[in-house]
N, CA, C and O atoms as a printed pandas DataFrame, in Angstrom:
     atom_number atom_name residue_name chain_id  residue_number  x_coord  y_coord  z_coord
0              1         N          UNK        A               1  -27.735  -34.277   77.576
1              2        CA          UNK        A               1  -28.026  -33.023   78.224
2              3         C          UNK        A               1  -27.907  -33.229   79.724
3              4         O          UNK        A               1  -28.293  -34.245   80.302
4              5         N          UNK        A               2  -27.427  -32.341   80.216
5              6        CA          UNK        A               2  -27.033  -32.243   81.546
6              7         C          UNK        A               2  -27.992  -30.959   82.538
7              8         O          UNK        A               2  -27.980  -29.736   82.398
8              9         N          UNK        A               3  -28.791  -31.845   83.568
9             10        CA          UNK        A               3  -29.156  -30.751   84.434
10            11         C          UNK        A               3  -28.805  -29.801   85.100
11            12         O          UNK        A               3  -29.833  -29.158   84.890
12            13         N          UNK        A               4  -28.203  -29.123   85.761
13            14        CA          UNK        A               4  -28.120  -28.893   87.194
14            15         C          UNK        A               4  -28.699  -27.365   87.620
15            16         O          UNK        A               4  -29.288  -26.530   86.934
16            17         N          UNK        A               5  -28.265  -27.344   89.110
17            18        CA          UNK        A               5  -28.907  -26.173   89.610
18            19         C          UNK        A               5  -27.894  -24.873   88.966
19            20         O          UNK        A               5  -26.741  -24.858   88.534
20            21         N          UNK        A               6  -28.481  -24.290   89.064
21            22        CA          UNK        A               6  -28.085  -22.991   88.449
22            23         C          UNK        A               6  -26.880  -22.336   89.645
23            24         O          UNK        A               6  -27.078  -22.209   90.853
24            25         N          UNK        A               7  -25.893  -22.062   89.052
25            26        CA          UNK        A               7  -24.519  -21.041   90.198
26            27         C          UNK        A               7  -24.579  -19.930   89.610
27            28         O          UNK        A               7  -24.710  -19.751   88.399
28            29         N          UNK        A               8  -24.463  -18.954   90.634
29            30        CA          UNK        A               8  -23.791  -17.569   90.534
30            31         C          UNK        A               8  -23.015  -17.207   89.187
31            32         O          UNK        A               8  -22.899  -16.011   88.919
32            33         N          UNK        A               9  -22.562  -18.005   88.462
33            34        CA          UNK        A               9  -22.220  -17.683   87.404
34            35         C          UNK        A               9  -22.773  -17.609   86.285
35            36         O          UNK        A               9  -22.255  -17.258   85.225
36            37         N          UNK        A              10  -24.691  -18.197   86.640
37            38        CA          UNK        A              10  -25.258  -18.500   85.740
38            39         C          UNK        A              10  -25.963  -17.681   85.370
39            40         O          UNK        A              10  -26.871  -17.743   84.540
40            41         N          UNK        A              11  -25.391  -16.407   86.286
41            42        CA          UNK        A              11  -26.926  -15.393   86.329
42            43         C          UNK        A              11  -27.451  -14.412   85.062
43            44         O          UNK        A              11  -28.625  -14.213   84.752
44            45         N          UNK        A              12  -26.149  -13.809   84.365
45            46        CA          UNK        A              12  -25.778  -13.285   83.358
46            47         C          UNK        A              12  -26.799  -14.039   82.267
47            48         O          UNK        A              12  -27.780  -13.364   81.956
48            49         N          UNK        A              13  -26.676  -15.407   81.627
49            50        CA          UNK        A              13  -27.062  -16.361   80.909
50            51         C          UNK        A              13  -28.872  -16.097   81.111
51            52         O          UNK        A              13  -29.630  -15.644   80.253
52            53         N          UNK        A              14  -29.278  -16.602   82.716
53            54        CA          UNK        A              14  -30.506  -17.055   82.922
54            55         C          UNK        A              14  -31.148  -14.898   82.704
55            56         O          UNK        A              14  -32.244  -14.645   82.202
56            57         N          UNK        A              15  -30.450  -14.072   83.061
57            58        CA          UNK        A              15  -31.238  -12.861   82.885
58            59         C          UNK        A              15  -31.217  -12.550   81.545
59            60         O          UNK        A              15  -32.040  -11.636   81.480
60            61         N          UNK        A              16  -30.809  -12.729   80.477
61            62        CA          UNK        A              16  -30.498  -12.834   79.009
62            63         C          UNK        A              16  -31.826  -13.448   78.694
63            64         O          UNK        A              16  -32.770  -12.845   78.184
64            65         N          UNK        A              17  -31.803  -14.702   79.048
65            66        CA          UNK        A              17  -32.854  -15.481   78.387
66            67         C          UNK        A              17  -34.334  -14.712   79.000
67            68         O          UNK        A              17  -35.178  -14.264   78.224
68            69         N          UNK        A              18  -34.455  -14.659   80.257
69            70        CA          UNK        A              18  -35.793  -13.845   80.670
70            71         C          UNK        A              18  -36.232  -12.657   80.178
71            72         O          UNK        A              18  -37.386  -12.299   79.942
72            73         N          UNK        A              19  -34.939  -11.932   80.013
73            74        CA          UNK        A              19  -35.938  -10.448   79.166
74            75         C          UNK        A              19  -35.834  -10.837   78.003
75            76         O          UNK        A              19  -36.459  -10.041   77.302
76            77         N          UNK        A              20  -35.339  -11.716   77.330
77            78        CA          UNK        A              20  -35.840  -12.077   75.432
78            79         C          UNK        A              20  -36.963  -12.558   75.606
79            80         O          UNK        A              20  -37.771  -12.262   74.725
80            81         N          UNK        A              21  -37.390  -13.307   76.557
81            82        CA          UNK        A              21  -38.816  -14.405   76.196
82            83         C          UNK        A              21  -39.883  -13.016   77.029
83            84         O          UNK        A              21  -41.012  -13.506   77.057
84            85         N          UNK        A              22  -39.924  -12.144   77.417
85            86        CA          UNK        A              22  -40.712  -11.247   77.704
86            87         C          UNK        A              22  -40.631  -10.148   76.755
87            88         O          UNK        A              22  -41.567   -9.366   76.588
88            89         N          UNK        A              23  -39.649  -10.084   76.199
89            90        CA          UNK        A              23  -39.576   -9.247   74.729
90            91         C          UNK        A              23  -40.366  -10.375   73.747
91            92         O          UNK        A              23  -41.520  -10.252   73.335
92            93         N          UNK        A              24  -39.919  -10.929   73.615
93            94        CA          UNK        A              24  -41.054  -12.016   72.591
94            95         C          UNK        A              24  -42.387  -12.731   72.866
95            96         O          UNK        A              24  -43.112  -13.245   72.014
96            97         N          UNK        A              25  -42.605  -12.679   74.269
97            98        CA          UNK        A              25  -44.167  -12.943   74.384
98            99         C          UNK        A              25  -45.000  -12.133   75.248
99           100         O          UNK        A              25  -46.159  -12.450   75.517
100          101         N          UNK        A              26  -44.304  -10.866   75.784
101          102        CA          UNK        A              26  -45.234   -9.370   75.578
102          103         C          UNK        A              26  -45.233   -8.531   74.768
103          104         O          UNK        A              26  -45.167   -7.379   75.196
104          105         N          UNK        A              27  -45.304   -8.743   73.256
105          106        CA          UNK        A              27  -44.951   -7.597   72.354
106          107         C          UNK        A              27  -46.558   -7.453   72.098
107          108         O          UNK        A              27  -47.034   -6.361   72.408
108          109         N          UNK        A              28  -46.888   -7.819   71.900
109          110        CA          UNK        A              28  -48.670   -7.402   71.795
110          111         C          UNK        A              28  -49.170   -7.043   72.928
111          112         O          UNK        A              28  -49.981   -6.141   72.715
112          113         N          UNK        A              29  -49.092   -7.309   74.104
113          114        CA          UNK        A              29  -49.396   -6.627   75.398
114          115         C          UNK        A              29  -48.918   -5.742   76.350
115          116         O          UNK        A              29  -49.478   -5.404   77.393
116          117         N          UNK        A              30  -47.353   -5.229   75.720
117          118        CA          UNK        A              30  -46.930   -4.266   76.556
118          119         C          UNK        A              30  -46.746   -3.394   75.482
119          120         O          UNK        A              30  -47.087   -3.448   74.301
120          121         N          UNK        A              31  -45.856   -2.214   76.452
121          122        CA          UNK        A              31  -45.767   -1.464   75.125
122          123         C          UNK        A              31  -44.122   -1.319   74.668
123          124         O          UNK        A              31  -43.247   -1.419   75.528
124          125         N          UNK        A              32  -43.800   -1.081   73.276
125          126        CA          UNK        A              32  -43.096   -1.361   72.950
126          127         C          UNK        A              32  -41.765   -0.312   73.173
127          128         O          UNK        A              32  -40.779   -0.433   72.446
128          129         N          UNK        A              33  -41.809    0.457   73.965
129          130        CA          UNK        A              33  -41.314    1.765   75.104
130          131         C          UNK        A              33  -40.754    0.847   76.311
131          132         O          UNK        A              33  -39.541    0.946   76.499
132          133         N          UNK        A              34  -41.520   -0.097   77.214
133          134        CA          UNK        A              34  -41.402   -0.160   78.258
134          135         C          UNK        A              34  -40.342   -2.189   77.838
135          136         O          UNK        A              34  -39.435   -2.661   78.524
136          137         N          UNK        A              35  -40.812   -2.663   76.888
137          138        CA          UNK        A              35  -39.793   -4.008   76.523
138          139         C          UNK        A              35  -38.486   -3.413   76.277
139          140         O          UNK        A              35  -37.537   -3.832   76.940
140          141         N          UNK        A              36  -38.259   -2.242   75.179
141          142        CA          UNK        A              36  -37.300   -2.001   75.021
142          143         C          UNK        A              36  -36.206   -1.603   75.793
143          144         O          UNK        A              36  -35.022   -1.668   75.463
144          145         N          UNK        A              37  -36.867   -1.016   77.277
145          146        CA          UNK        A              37  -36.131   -0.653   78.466
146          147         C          UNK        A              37  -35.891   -1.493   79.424
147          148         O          UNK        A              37  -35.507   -1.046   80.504
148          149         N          UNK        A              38  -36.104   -3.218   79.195
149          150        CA          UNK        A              38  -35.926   -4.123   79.745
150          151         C          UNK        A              38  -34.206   -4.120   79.791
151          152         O          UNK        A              38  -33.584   -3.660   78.833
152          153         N          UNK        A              39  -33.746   -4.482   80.571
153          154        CA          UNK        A              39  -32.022   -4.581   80.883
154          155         C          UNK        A              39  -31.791   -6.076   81.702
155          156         O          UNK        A              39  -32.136   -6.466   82.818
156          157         N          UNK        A              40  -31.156   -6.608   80.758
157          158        CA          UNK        A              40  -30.674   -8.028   82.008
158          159         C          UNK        A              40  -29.874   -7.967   82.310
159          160         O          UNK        A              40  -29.212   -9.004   82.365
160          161         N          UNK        A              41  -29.131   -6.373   82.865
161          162        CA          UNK        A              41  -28.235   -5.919   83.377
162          163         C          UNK        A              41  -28.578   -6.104   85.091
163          164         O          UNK        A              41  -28.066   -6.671   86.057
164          165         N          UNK        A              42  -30.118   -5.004   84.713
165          166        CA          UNK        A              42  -30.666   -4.780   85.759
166          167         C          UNK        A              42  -31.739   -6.302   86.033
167          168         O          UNK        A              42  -31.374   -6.861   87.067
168          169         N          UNK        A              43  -32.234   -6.608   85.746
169          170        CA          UNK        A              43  -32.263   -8.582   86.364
170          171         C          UNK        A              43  -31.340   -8.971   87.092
171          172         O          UNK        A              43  -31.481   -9.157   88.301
172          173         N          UNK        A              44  -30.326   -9.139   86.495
173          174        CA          UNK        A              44  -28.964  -10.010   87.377
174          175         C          UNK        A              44  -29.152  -10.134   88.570
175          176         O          UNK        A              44  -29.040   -8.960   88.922
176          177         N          UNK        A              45  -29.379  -10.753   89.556
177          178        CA          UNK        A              45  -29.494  -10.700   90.624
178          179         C          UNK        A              45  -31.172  -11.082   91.267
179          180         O          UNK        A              45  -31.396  -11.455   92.418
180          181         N          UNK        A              46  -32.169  -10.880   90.228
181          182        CA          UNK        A              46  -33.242  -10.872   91.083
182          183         C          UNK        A              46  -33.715  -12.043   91.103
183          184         O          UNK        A              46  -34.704  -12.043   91.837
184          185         N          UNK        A              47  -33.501  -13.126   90.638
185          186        CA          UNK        A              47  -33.271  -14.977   91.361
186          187         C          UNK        A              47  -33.090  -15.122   92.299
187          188         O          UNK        A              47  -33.309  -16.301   92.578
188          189         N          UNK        A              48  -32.683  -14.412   93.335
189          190        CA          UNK        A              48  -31.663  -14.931   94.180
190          191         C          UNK        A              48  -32.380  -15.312   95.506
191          192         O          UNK        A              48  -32.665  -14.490   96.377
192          193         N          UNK        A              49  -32.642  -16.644   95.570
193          194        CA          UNK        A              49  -33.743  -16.772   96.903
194          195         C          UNK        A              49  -35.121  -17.437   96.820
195          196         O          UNK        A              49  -35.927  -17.672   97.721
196          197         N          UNK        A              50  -35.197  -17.742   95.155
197          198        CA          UNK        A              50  -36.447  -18.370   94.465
198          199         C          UNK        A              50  -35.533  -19.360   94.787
199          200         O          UNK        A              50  -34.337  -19.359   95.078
200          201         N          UNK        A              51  -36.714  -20.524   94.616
201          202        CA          UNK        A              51  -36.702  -21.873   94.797
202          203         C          UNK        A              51  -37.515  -22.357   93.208
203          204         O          UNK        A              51  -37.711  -23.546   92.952
């Protein structure tokens, strides 16, 4: 397995994975209206500047 830092190309991939694991570990605490309107369309981009 290979590390590295994440590129611009990765963003697609890494926003995919973030709204599934918030679809799968807020389903008992949010509501199921507001997961479903999750978009890792609309993510893409909001990494950008975290460390």
């Amino acid at each position: 397995m290979e590390i590295r830092t994440a590129a611009k190309d990765d963003a697609n991939g890494i926003a995919k994975v973030h709204v599934e694991s918030w679809k799968t570990t807020y389903k008992d605490l949010l509501s199921s209206e507001y997961l479903a309107n999750l978009s890792h369309q609309r993510n893409v981009g909001g990494n950008s500047g975290r460390k």
